[in-house]
C-alpha positions, -999 to +999 in steps of 0.1 A: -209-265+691-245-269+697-268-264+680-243-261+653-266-242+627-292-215+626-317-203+604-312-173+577-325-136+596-325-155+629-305-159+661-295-190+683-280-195+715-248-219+712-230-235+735-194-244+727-174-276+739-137-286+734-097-278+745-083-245+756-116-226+756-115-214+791-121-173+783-135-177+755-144-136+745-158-147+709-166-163+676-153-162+640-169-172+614-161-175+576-194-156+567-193-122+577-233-123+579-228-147+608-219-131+642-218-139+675-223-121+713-210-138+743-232-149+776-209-160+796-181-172+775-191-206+768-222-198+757-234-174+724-259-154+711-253-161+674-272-141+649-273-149+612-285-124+582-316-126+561-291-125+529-264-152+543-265-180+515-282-217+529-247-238+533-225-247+558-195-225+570-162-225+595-169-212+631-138-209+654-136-197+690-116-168+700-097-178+733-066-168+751-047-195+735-052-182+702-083-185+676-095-226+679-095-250+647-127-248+635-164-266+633-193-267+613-222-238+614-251-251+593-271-220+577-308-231+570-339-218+555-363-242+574-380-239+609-356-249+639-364-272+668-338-275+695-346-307+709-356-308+749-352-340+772-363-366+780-372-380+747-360-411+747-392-431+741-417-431+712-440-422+744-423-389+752-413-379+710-415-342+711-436-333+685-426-313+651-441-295+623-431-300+584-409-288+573-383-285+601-344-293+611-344-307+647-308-299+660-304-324+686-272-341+709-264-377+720-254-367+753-268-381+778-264-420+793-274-444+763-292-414+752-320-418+719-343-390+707-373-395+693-397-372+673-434-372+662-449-357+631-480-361+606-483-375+570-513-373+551-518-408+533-489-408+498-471-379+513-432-382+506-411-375+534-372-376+537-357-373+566-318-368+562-291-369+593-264-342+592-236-350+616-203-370+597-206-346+571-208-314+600-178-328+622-194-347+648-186-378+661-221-393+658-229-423+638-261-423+635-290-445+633-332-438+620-357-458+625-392-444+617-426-459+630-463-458+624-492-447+648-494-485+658-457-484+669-446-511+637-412-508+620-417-489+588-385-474+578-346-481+587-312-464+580-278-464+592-252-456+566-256-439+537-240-407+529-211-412+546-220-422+584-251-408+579-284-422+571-315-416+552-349-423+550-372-417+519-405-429+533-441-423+517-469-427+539-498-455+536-522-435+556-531-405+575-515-402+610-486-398+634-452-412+627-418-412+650-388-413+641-360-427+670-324-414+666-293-433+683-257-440+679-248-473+661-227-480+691-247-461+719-220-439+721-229-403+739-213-368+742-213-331+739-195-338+704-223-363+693-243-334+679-265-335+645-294-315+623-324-338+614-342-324+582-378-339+579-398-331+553-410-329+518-388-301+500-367-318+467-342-341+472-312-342+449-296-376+441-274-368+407-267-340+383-257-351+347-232-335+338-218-333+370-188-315+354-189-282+339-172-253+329-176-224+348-192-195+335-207-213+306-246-220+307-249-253+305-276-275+302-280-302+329-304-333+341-309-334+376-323-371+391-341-368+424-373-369+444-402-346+450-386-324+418-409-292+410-424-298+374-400-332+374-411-366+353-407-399+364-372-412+356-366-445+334-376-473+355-336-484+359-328-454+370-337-461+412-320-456+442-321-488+464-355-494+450-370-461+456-386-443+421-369-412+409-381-381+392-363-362+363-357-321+354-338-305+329-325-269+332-297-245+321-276-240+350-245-212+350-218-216+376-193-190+380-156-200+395-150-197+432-121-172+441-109-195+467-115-224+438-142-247+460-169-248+483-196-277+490-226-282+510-206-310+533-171-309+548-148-313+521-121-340+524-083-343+519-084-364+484-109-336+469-097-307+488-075-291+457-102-295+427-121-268+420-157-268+417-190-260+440-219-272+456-250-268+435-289-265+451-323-265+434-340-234+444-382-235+451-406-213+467-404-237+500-369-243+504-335-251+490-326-289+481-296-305+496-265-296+476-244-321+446-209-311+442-203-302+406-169-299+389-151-274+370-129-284+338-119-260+310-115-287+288-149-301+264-173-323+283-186-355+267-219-370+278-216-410+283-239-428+260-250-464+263-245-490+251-209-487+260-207-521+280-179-537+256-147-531+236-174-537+208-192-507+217-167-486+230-182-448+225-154-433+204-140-396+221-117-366+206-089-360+229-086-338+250-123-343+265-141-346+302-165-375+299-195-376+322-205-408+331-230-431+358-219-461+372-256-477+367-274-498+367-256-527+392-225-545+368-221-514+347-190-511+327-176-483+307-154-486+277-143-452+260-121-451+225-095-428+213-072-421+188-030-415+198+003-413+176+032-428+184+050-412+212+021-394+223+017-384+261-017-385+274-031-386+312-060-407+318-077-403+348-112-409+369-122-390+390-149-405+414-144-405+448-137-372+442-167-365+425-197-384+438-177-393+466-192-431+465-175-450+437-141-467+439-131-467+402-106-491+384-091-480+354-082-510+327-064-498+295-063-518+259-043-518+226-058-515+190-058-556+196-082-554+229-049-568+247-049-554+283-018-529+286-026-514+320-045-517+354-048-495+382-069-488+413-059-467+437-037-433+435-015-436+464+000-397+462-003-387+501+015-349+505-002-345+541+010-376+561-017-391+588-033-352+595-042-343+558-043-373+537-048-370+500-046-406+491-077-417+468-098-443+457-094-432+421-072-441+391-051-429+372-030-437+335+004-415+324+000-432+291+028-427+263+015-441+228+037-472+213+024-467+179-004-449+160-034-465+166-070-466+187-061-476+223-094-480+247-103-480+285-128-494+310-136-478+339-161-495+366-168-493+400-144-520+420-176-532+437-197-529+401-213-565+409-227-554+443-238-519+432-242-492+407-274-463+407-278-423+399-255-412+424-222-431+414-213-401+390-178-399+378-152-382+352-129-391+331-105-370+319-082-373+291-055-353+280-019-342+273+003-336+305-006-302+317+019-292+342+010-274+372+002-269+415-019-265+440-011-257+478-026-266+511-018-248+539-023-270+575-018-264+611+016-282+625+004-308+648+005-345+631-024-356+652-040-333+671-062-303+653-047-275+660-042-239+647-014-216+637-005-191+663+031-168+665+037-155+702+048-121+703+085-118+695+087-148+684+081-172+655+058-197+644+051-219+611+022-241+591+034-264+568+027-253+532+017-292+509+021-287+473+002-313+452+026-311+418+003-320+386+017-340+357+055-343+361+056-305+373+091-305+396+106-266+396+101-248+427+072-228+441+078-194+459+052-191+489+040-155+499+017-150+527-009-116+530-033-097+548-011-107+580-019-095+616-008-063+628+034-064+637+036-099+620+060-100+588+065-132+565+096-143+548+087-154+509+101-195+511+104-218+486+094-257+477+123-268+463+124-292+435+115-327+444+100-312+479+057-313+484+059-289+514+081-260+528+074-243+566+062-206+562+075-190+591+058-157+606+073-136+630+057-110+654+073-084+670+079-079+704+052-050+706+031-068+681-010-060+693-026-092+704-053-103+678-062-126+647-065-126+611-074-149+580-046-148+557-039-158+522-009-178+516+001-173+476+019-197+456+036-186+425+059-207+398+076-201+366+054-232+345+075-231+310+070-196+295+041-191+319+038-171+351+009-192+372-001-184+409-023-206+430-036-194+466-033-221+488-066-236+511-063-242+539-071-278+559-063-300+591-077-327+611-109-325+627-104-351+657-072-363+668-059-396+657-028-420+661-013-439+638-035-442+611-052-417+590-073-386+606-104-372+595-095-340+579-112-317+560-109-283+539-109-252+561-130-218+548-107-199+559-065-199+567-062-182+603-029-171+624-037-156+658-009-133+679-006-141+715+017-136+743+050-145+740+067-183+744+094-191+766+120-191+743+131-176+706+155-196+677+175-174+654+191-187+626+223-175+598+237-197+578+274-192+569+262-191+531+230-184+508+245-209+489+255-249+492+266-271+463+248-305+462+266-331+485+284-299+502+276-291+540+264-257+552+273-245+592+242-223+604+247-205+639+220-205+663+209-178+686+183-191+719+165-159+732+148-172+766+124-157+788+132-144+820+106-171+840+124-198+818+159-216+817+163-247+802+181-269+777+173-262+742+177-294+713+180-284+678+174-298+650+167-298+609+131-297+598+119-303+565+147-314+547+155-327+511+151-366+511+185-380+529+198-340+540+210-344+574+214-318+604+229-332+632+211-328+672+227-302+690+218-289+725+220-260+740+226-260+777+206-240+798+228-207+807+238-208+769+228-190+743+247-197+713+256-229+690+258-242+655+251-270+634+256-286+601+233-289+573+244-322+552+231-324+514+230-362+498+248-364+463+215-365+448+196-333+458+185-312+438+195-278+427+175-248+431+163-229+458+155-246+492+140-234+524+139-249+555+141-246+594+162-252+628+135-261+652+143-259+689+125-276+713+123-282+752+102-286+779+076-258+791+044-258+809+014-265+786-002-231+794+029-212+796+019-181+774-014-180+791-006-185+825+019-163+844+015-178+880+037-203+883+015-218+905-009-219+878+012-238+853+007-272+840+030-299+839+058-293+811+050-307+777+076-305+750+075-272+734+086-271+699+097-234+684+115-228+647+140-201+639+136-177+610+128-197+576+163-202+559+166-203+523+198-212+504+206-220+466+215-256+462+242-257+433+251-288+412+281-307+414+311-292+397+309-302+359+271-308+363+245-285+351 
């Protein structure tokens, strides 16, 4: 979408770009302040209220297909500049005023933009790119010159893909500042906002963990701070000085548990916390994600650099630390008994979103008992990866006694300033969930749509906390008109389940965000979750997409598909290394015969269904559901997905004529849930 932001009690007119957007008839957005009116369908009036918070929010298109995955709209409080061609020289910079965001696009042949402005001499300007952290593709590149045309300022990388520039001028005068991709790449999805100008800058918030609801009292490190001092002289970002404010912030929970400034990625998608701003006359900051923790939060203090020095905590407890200056190390102290089960755990990728922590734990000797690095706990395969940089311990106590930790940054000798916040979190085993629901593709994005009479699924990812393994019942509200959902379950041992919706054949053609509920029975306690949604933003293969946290979870009616699964099993119940005969019922349209294959989908680990086809002409067949001697028992949902091959536009395009070429079409039945029962003799 471009631009892809707009300025609070102002309208814009956006174009969009991507897949399946031919009739486009409108916009969603996951701020109801934001709406849109259609030009000409691929083009938007888009108007944004005085009171609609600065941020960044969802926008999806509404198309024939269904309602799109979505993109990044970036609400300001600054001037906008749209930028205009050609500016590809110093010569032809189109010229700006402070403060502004310039939304701008690498579209063109080896396209670069460039834009003038004036400092007055010891004026502080920071110019910051928005475009990895808002979806695009861009990888962008600054370089800023003087009136004589010299080199005065460079960035490529630094939050993310995006770069930088803090840049205080010598003298009076013009300065331009040249934007490119690092590879000279170009296209409508290259887009970007460029904020230039003087308003604070935020670099760290200590504590950047708090509880919410409770004032708490917080330093904030940064430059051009209202009423800020100068920092310690240690305390520099890349050799640039930084100022210092305390104030008493108050941050209430979010109902939907986060929300940042930036997309949010898989790894940190199911903490809770929220983006924080400093507020002044001129303008909002950039946002810092803070935390949330109910449990106490410890301040680091220095010096804390040795086993000698450890700083001594009461379990449980939330440290804030810093990973600074470069070579930092952090060693922490605390008490156990024998037996004692404690979870130890950093959490800074997560948080700052630029340290790598490793985690070293010692005895009461200072012998080394544990190392770790990486958390390698991935529930969303290649389109929703949760894997992390951080660390983690499931300690149990060998004796009473003082046991201590380390935690650094991997790359401490390299690196270490303000912004490499972290946690650490200590304390007993607190068993629990969080849910993510996602689209179904595995490497495209995509979004969840049910054909009318017919069914559709998204995969529902459980992240279980702390040895937490008894199932999860999944509810989904606030559904479409004519669509109904099944409850389903996650059994034990399971991180996902498919929640099926089904529309009715007379079900009106439309779109709704849902809420997708997760309740669980967590030792005398009744605890529900709702889950958030997520998916990939670009398509990948083979390795690891770029995915983020979705505002909102959306499921769209549209026409029916060419063909309908019904499922009954022969029993609710199956004992564990027992088989289980379902019979299967094809439906198909009257514009489509062919085969139909069958087939099991998200079964327990080593569960077998065996392929079955059925022939075009036929409508009936069965197959077997196989349970290994080791499942689990407990309740257990899954599907019999049918597939075969239909035109790509099938639902949208009745012409045959008209059609594309087939594509494999993949359809489930009805969600089937069955009690798993233990072996005879076995409880």
């Amino acid at each position: 979408m471009f631009p892809c932001g707009g300025k609070q009690g102002s309208s814009v007119e956006c174009a969009i770009n991507g897949n399946d957007l031919a009739g486009a008839t409108g916009l969603y957005f996951s701020h109801a302040g934001i709406t849109a009116e259609s030009i000409d369908g691929k083009k938007f009036k888009v108007s944004v209220a005085a009171d609609v918070p600065v941020g960044r929010y969802d926008v999806r298109a509404v198309c024939p297909g269904g309602v799109s995955s979505p993109r990044s709209f970036v609400v300001g409080d600054r001037t906008e500049f749209i930028e205009k061609e050609p500016n590809n020289e110093p010569a032809k910079a189109e010229r700006v005023s402070l403060p502004t965001v310039v939304n701008g696009q690498i579209s063109g042949a080896v396209d670069v933009d460039c834009f003038v402005f004036s400092l007055k001499k010891g004026e502080r300007v920071f110019i910051d790119c928005w475009a990895w952290r808002i979806d695009s593709k861009l990888d962008a590149t600054l370089m800023l010159y003087d009136a004589q045309g010299k080199e005065v300022a460079y960035n490529g990388d630094y939050y993310g893909k995006d770069p930088f520039i803090d840049f205080t001028a010598e003298a009076d005068g013009d300065y331009t500042v040249k934007i490119w991709d690092f590879i000279y790449s170009s296209g409508q999805d290259l887009v970007y906002r460029l904020e230039i100008g003087t308003l604070p800058h935020l670099d760290a918030i200590v504590p950047a963990v708090v509880t919410p609801g409770k004032p708490t009292s917080v330093t904030i490190y940064g430059r051009n701070l209202p009423g800020g001092q100068p920092a310690p002289a240690e305390m520099q970002v890349q050799g640039k000085p930084l100022e210092m404010l305390t104030q008493e912030i108050t941050l209430n929970a979010d109902p939907d548990g986060i929300h940042a400034g930036e997309a949010i990625r898989p790894p940190q998608a199911l903490l809770e916390g929220r983006e924080f701003r400093l507020t002044t006359a001129g303008g909002a900051s950039n946002p810092l994600f803070i935390s949330y923790s109910t449990e106490p939060v410890v301040l680091e203090k220095e010096p804390n650099n040795s086993l000698e020095t450890a700083q001594q905590l009461s379990v449980p407890c939330e440290v804030a630390g810093t990973f600074s200056p470069i070579g930092d190390l952090d060693y922490y102290s605390f008490n156990a008994k024998k037996n004692d089960k404690l979870v130890v755990e950093v959490f800074g990728e997560r948080q700052s979103g630029l340290a790598d922590p490793s985690l070293t734990g010692f005895d009461s000797k200072g012998k080394r008992i544990f190392n770790s690095d990486d958390l390698g706990k991935n529930i969303g395969q290649l389109r929703f990866t949760t894997t992390t940089r951080d660390a983690r311990w499931d300690f149990t106590a060998p004796g009473d006694g003082q046991y201590s930790v380390q935690v650094r940054d991997l790359y401490h000798q390299q690196r270490g300033d303000p912004r490499f916040t972290y946690r650490l979190s200590i304390h007993a085993p607190q068993p629990d969930f969080r849910l993510a629901a996602a689209p179904t593709a595995e490497i495209q994005p995509d979004s969840t749509v049910v054909r009318q009479g017919g069914n559709y699924w998204m995969d529902i990812l459980a992240e279980r906390k702390d040895g937490f393994d008894d199932p999860i019942t999944v509810t989904a509200e606030d559904l479409p008109a004519g669509v109904t959902c099944e409850p389903v379950v996650i059994a034990r041992g399971k991180t996902s389940a498919p929640l099926v919706f089904h529309a009715a054949a007379d079900a009106p053609i439309g779109h709704a965000a849902i809420r997708v509920i997760g309740k669980a029975k967590i030792g005398e306690r009744d605890v529900t979750h709702a889950a958030r949604g997520g998916g990939l933003t670009w398509a990948t293969v083979n390795t690891p997409g770029i995915a983020r946290m979705f505002d909102t979870i959306m499921l769209s009616v549209r026409n029916p598909a060419p063909f309908v699964v019904t499922a009954t099993p022969a029993a609710k119940e199956v004992a564990v290394g027992g088989t289980l005969s379902i019979k299967v019922h094809v439906d198909r349209a009257t514009d489509w015969n062919d085969d139909v294959q069958l087939a099991g989908f998200d079964l327990p680990q080593n569960a077998t269904v065996q392929l079955v086809t059925i022939k075009k002409g036929e409508t009936e067949g069965s197959v077997e559901l196989k349970l290994p001697n080791n499942a689990k028992p407990g309740p257990l949902t899954f599907t019999i997905n049918g597939s075969g091959q239909a035109p790509r536009n099938y639902a949208t395009e009745k012409e045959a004529a008209k059609r594309d070429k087939n594509i494999r079409c993949v359809l489930p039945s009805n969600s089937i849930t069955v009690e798993v029962l233990p072996e005879a003799g076995k409880k």
